[in-house]
N, C-alpha and C positions, 0 to 999 in steps of 0.2 A: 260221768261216765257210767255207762252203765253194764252192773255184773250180775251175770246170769250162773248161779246153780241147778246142775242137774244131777236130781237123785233117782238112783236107779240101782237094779239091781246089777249084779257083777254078771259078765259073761259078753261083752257088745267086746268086738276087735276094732284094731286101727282104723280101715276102712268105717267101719258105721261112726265110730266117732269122727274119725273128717268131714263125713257127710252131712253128719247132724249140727254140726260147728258150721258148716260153710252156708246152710240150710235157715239157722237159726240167726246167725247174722245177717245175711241179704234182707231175713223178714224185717229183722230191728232196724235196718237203717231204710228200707224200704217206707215203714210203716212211722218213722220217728224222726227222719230226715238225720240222724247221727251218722259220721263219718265211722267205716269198718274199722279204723282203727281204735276206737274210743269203745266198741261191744268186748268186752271180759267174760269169759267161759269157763266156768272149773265145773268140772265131775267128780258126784263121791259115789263112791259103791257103798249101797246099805246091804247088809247081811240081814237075809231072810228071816234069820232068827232075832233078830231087833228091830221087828217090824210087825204091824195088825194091821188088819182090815176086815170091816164090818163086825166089830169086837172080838175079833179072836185072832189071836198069834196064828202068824202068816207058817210057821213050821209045822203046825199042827196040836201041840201042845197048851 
């Protein structure tokens, strides 16, 4: 089965996450022949301040 995480930052409402769920799935089973009920979605919110990019903390500090 296969389970998909997405990290992202906090602020996406209902709508964008249905859309990216229902978006994300059709590809996986599109591209992998897996039946939609076998694709697993969780979303975590990273806080900006536990996170870098390009060596330096993404808050500015």
């Amino acid at each position: 089965m296969p389970y998909i995480e997405v990290l992202w930052f906090p602020g996406r409402d209902e709508t964008q996450k249905k859309q990216l769920v229902e978006e994300i799935t059709d590809s996986f089973v599109k591209i992998t022949g897996c039946k939609p009920s076998a694709v697993e979605i969780i979303f975590k919110e990273i806080l900006k301040e536990n996170s870098a990019s390009s060596g330096k903390l993404i808050n500015g500090h």
